[in-house]
FIKOLZA-1660 file (N, C-alpha, C; in steps of 0.1 Angstrom, whole numbers, plus 5000, padded with zeros to 4 digits):
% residues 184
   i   px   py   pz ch aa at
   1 7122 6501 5240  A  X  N
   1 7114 6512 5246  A  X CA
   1 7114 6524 5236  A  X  C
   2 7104 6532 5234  A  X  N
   2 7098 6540 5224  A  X CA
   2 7108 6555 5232  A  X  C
   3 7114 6561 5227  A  X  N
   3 7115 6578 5226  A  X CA
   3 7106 6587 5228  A  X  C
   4 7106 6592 5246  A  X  N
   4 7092 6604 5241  A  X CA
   4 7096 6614 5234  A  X  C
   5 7087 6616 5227  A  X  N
   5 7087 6629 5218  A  X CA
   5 7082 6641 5221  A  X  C
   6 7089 6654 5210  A  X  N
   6 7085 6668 5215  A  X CA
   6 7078 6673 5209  A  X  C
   7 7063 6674 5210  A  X  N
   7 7061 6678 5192  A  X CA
   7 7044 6681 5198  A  X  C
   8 7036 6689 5189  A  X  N
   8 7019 6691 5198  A  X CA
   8 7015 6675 5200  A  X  C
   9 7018 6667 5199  A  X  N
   9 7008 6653 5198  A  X CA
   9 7015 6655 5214  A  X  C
  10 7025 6654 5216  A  X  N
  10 7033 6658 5229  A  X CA
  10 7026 6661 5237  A  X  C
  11 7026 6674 5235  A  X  N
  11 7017 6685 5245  A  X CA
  11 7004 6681 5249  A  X  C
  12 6998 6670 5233  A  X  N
  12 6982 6671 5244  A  X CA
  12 6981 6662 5252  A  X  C
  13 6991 6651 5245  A  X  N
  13 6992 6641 5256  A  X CA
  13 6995 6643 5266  A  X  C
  14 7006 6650 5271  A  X  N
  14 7009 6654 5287  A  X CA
  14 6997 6662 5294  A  X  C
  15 6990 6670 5284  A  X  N
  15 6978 6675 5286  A  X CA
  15 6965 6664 5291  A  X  C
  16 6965 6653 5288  A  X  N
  16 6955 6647 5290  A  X CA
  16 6959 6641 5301  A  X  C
  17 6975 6634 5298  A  X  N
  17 6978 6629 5310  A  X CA
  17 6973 6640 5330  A  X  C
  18 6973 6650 5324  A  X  N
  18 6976 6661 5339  A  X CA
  18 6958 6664 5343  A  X  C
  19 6950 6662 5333  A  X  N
  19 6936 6658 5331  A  X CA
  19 6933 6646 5340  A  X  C
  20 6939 6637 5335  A  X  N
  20 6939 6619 5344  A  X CA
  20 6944 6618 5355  A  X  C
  21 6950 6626 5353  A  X  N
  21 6959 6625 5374  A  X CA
  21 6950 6635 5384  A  X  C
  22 6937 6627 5385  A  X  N
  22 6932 6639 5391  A  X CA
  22 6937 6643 5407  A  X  C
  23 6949 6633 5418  A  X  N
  23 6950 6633 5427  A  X CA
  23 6964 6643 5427  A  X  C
  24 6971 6646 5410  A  X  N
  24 6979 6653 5405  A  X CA
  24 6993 6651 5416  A  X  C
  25 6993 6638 5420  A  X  N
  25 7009 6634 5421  A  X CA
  25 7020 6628 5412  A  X  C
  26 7016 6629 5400  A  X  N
  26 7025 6629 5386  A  X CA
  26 7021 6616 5383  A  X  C
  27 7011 6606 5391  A  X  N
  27 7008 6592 5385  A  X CA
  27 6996 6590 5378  A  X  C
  28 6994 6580 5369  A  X  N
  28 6981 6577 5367  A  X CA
  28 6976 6565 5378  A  X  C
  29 6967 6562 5380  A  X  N
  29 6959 6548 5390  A  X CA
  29 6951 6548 5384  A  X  C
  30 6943 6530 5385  A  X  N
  30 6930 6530 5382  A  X CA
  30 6920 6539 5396  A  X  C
  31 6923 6542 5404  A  X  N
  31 6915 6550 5416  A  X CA
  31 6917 6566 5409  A  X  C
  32 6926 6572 5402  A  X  N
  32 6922 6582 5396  A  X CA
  32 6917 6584 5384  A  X  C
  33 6909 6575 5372  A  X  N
  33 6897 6575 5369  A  X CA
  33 6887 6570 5372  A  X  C
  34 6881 6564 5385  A  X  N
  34 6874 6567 5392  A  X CA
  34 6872 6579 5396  A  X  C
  35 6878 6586 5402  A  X  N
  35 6880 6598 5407  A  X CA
  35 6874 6609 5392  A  X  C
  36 6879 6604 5382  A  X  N
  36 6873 6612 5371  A  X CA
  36 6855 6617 5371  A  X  C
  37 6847 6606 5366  A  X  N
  37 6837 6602 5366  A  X CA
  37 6833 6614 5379  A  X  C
  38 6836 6609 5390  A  X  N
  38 6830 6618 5404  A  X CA
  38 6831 6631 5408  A  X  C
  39 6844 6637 5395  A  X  N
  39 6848 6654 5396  A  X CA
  39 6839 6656 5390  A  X  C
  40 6838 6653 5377  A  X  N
  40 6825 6655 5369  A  X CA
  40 6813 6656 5369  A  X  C
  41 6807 6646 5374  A  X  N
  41 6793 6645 5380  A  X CA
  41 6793 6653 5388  A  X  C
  42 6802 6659 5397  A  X  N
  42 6802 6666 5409  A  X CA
  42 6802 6684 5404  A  X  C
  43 6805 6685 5393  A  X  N
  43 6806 6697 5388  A  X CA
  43 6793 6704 5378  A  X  C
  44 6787 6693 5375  A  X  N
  44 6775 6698 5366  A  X CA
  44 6762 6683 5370  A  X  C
  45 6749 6692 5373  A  X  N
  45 6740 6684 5381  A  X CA
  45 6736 6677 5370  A  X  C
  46 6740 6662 5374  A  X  N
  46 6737 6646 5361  A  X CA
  46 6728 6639 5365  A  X  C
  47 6728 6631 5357  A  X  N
  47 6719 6619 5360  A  X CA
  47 6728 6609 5367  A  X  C
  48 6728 6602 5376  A  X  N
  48 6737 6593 5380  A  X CA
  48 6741 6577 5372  A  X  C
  49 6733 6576 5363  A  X  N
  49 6733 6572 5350  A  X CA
  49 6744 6572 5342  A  X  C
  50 6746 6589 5337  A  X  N
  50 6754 6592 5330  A  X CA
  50 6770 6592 5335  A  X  C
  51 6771 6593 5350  A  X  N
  51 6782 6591 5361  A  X CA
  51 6786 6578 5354  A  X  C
  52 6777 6570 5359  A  X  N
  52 6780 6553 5358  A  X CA
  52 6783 6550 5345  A  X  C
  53 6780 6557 5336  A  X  N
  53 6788 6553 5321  A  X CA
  53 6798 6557 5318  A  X  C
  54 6802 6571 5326  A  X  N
  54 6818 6579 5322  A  X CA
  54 6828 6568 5331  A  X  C
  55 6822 6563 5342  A  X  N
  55 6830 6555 5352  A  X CA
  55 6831 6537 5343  A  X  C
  56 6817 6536 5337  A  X  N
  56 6827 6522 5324  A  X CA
  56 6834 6521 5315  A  X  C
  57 6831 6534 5310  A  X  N
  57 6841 6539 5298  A  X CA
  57 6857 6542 5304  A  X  C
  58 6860 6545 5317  A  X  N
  58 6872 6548 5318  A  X CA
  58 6877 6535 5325  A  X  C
  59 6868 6524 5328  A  X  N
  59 6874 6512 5330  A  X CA
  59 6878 6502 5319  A  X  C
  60 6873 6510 5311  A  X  N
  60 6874 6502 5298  A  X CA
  60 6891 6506 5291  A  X  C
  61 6890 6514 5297  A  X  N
  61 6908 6526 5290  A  X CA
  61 6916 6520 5298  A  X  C
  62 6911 6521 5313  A  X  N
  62 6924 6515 5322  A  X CA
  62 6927 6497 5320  A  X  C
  63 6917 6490 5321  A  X  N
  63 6921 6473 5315  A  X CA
  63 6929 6471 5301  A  X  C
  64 6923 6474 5296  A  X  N
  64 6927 6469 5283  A  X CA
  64 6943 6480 5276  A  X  C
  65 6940 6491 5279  A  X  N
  65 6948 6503 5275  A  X CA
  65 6957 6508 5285  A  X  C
  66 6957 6510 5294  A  X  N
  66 6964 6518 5306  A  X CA
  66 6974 6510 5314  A  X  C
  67 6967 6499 5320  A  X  N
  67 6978 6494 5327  A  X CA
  67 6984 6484 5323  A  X  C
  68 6989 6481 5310  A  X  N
  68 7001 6477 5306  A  X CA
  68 7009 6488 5305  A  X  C
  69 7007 6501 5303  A  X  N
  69 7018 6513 5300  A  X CA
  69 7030 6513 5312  A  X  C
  70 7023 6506 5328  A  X  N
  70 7031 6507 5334  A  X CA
  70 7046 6501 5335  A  X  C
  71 7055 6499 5329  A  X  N
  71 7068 6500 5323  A  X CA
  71 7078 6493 5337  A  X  C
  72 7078 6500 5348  A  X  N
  72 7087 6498 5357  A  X CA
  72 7079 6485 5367  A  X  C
  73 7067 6484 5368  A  X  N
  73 7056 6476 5377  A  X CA
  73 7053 6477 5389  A  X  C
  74 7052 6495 5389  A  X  N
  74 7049 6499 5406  A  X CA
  74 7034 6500 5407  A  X  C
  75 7027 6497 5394  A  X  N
  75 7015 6499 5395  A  X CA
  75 7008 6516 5395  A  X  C
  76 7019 6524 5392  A  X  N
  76 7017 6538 5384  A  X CA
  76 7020 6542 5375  A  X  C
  77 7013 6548 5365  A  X  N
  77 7014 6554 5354  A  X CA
  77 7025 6563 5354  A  X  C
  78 7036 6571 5350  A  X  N
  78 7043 6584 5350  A  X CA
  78 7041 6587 5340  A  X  C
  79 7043 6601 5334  A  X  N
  79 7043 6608 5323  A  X CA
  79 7048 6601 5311  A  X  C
  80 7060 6597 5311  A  X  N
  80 7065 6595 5303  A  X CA
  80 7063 6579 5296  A  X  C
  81 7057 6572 5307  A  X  N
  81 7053 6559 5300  A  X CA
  81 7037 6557 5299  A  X  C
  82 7033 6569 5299  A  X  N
  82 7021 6576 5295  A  X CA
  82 7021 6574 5277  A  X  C
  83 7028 6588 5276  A  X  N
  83 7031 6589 5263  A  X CA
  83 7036 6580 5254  A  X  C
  84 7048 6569 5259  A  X  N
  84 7053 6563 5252  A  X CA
  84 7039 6554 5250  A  X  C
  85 7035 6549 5262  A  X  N
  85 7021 6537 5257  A  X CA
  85 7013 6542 5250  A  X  C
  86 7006 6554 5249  A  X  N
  86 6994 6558 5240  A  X CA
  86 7006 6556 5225  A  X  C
  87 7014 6564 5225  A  X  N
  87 7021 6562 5210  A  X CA
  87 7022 6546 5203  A  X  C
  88 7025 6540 5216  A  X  N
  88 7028 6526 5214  A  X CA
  88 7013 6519 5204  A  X  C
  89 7003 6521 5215  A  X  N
  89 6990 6514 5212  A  X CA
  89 6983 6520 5202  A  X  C
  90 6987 6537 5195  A  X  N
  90 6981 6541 5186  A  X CA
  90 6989 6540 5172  A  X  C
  91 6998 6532 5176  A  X  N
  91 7011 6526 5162  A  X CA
  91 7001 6510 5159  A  X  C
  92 7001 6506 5172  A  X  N
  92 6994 6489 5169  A  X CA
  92 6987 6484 5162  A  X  C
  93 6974 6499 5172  A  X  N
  93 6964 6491 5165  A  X CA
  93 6956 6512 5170  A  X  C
  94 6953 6513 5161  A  X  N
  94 6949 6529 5161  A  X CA
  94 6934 6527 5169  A  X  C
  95 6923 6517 5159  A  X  N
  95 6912 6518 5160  A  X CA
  95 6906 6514 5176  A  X  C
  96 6914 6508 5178  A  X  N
  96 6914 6502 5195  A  X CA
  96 6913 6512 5204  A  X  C
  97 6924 6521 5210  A  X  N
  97 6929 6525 5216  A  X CA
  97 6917 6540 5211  A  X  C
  98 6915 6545 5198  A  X  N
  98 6907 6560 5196  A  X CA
  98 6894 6554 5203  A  X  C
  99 6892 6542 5202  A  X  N
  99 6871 6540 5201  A  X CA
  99 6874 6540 5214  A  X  C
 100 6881 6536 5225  A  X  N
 100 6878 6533 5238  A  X CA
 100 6880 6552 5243  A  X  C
 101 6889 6553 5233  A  X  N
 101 6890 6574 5240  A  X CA
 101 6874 6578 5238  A  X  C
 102 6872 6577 5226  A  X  N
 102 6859 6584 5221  A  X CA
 102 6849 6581 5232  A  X  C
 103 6845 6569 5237  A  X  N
 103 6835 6564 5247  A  X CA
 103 6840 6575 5256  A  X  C
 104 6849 6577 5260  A  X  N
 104 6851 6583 5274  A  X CA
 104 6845 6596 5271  A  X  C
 105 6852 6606 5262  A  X  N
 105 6852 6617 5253  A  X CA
 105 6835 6618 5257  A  X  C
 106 6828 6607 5247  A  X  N
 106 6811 6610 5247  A  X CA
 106 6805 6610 5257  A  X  C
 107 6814 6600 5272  A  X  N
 107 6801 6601 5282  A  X CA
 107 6807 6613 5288  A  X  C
 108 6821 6620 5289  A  X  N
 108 6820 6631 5294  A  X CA
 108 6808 6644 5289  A  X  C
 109 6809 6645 5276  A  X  N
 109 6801 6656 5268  A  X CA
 109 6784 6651 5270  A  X  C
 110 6782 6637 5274  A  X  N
 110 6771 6634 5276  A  X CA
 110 6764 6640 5295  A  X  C
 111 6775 6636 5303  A  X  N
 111 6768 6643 5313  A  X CA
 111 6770 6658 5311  A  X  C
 112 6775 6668 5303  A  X  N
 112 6771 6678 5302  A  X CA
 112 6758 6682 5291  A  X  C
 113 6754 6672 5289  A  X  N
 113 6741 6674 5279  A  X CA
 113 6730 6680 5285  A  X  C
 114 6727 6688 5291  A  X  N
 114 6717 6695 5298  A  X CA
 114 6700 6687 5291  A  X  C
 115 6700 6689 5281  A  X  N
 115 6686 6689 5271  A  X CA
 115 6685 6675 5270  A  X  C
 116 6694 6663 5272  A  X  N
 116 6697 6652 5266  A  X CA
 116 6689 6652 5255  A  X  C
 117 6695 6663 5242  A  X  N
 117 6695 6659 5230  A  X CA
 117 6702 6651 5221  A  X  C
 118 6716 6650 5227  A  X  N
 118 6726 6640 5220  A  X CA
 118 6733 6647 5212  A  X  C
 119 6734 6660 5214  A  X  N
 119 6739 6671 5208  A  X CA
 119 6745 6678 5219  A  X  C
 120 6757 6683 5215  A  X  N
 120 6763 6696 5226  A  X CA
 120 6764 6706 5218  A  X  C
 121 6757 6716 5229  A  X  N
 121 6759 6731 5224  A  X CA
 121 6772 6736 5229  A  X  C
 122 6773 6751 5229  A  X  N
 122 6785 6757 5232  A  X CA
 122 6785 6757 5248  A  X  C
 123 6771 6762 5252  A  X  N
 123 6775 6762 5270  A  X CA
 123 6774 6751 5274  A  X  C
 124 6772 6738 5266  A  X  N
 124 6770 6725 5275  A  X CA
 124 6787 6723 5272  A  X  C
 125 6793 6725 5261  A  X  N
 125 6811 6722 5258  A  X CA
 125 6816 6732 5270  A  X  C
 126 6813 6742 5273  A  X  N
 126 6815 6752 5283  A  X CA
 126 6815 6746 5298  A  X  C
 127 6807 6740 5299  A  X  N
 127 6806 6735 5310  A  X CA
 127 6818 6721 5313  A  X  C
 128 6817 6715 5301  A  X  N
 128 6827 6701 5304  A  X CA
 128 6841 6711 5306  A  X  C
 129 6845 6720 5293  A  X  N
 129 6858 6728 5291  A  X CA
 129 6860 6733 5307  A  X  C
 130 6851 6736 5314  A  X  N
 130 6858 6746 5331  A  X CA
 130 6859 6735 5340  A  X  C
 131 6850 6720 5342  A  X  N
 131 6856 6711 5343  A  X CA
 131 6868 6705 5346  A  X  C
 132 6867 6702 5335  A  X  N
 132 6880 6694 5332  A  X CA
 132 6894 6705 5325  A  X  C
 133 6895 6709 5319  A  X  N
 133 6906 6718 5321  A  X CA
 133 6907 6734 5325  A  X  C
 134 6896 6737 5332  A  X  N
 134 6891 6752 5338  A  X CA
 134 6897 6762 5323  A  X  C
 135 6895 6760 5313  A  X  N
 135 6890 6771 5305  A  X CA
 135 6881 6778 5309  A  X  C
 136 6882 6792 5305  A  X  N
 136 6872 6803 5305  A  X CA
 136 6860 6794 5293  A  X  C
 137 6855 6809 5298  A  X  N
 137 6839 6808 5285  A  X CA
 137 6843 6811 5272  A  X  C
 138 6850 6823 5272  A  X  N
 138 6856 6828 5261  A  X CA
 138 6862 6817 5254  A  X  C
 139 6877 6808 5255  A  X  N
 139 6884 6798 5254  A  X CA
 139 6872 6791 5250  A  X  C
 140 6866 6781 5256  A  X  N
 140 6860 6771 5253  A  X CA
 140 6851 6775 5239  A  X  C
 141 6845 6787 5239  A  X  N
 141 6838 6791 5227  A  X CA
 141 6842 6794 5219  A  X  C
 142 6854 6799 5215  A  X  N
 142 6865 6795 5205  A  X CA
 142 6869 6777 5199  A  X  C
 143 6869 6773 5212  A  X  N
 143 6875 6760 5209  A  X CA
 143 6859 6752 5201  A  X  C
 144 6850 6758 5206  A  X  N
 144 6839 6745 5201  A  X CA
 144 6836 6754 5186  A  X  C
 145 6839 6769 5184  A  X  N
 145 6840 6770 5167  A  X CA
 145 6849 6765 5163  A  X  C
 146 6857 6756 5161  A  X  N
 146 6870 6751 5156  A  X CA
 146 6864 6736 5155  A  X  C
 147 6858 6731 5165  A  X  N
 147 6853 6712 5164  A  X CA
 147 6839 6714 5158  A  X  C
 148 6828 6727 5156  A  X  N
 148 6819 6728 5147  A  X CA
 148 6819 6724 5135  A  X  C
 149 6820 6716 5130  A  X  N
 149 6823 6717 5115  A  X CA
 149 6817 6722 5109  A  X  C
 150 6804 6714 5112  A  X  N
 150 6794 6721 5100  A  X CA
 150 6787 6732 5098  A  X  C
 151 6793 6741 5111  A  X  N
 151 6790 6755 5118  A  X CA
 151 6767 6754 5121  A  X  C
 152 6767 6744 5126  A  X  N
 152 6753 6743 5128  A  X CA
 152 6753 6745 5147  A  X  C
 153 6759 6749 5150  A  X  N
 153 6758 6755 5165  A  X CA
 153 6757 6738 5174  A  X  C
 154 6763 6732 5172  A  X  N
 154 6760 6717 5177  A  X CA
 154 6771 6712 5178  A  X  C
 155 6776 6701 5187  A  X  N
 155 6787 6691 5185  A  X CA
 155 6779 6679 5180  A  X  C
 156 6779 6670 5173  A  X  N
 156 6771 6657 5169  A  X CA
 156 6782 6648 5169  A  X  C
 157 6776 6634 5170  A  X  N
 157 6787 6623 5175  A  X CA
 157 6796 6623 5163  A  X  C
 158 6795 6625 5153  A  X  N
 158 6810 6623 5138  A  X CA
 158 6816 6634 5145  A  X  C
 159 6817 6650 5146  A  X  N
 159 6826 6661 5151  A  X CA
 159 6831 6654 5163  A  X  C
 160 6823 6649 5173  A  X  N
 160 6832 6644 5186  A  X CA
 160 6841 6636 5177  A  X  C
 161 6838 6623 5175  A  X  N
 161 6848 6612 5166  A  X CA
 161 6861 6617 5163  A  X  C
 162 6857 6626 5153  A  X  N
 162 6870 6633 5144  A  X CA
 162 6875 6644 5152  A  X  C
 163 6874 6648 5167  A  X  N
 163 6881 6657 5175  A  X CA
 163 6891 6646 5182  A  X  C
 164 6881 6635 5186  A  X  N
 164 6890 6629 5194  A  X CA
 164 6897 6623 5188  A  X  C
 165 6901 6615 5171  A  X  N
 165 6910 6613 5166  A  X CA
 165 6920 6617 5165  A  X  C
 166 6919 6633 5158  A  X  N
 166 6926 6642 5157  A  X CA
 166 6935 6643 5172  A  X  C
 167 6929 6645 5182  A  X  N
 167 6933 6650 5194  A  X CA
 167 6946 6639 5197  A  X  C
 168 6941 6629 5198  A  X  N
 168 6948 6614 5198  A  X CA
 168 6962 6608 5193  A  X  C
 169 6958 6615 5179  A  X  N
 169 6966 6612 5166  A  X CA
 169 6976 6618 5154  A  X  C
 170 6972 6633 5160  A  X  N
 170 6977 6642 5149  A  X CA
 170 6990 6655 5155  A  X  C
 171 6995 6653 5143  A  X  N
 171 7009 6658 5149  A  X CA
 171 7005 6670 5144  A  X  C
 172 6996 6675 5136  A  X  N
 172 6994 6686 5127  A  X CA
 172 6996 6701 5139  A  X  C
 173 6992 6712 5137  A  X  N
 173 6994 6720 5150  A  X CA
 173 6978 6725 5144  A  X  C
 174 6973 6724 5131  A  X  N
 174 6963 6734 5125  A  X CA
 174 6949 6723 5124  A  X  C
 175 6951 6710 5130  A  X  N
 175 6940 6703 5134  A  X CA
 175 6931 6709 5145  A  X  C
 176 6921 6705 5136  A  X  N
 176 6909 6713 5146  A  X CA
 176 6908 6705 5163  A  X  C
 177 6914 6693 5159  A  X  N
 177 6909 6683 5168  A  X CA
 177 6915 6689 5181  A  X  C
 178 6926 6695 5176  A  X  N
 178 6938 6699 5186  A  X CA
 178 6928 6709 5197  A  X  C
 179 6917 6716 5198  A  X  N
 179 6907 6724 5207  A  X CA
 179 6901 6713 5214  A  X  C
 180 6899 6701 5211  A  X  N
 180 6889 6691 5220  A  X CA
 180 6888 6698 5238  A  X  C
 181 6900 6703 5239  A  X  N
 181 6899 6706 5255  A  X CA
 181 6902 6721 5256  A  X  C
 182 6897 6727 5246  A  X  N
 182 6903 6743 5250  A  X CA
 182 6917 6745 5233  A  X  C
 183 6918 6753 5241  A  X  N
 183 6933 6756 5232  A  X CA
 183 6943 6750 5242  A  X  C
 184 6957 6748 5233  A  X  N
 184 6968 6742 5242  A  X CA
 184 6973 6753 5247  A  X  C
% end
């Protein structure tokens, strides 16, 4: 069994973890990404379309990704074999474990697509950021000049990509990726 570690890759993961527990009894379930999908949709008026694809995409995380992390076999996730499993699965096999985050990543940023351009601006990142981790306006608009790269006033699918890499992956503290949800 893997050492959790102290370090920002740390923080965002307990961060994402506290994002996933949306019933916030310290477990993950597959009933609390379901639960995801329906805070969301429920928070910014979607297409029920776009619902239905944040809700495949996070079935896709929990089969293949999630619920092996369960460690003891109570059939809940805890913190700590949280962390250990994402570290685990992003030691294995990296490209696995980022593409199924990214899916999730994109259909969230996708029900906040107001224009369905395929592009996120700042108040459509605004909108996911109060969401999902109640950032201010302020915060989130900070955080989407940092995942701008190309400073074209847009998120485009390579900036999501390389945020949620980063986000996933990087121990750095001065990665941009590290804003995907706000500041830490």
């Amino acid at each position: 069994m893997t050492a959790v570690h102290s370090s920002i890759l740390s923080t965002k993961l307990r961060r994402m973890f506290a994002f996933l527990d949306t019933d916030q009894d310290g477990f993950l379930t597959e009933q609390d990404l379901t639960a995801i999908a329906d805070r969301l949709a429920d928070s910014v008026s979607t297409q029920p379309g776009k619902a239905q694809r944040l809700r495949e995409a996070l079935a896709v995380i929990w089969d293949p990704h999630l619920r092996h992390m369960d460690d003891d076999g109570d059939g809940r996730i805890n913190p700590d074999e949280y962390e250990r499993g994402v570290r685990a699965s992003i030691a294995s096999d990296e490209s696995a474990l980022v593409s199924a985050l990214h899916d999730v990543v994109a259909a969230c940023l996708d029900i906040c697509d107001t224009d369905n351009d395929g592009l996120i601006t700042v108040n459509e990142y605004t909108l996911l950021g109060q969401a999902v981790s109640g950032g201010t306006p302020e915060e989130m608009a900070a955080a989407f000049t940092k995942l701008d790269l190309d400073g074209n006033g847009t998120l485009g699918p390579e900036e999501i990509r390389t945020a949620v890499t980063e986000y996933f992956t990087s121990e750095d503290a001065e990665a941009r990726g590290n804003w995907l949800y706000g500041p830490l």
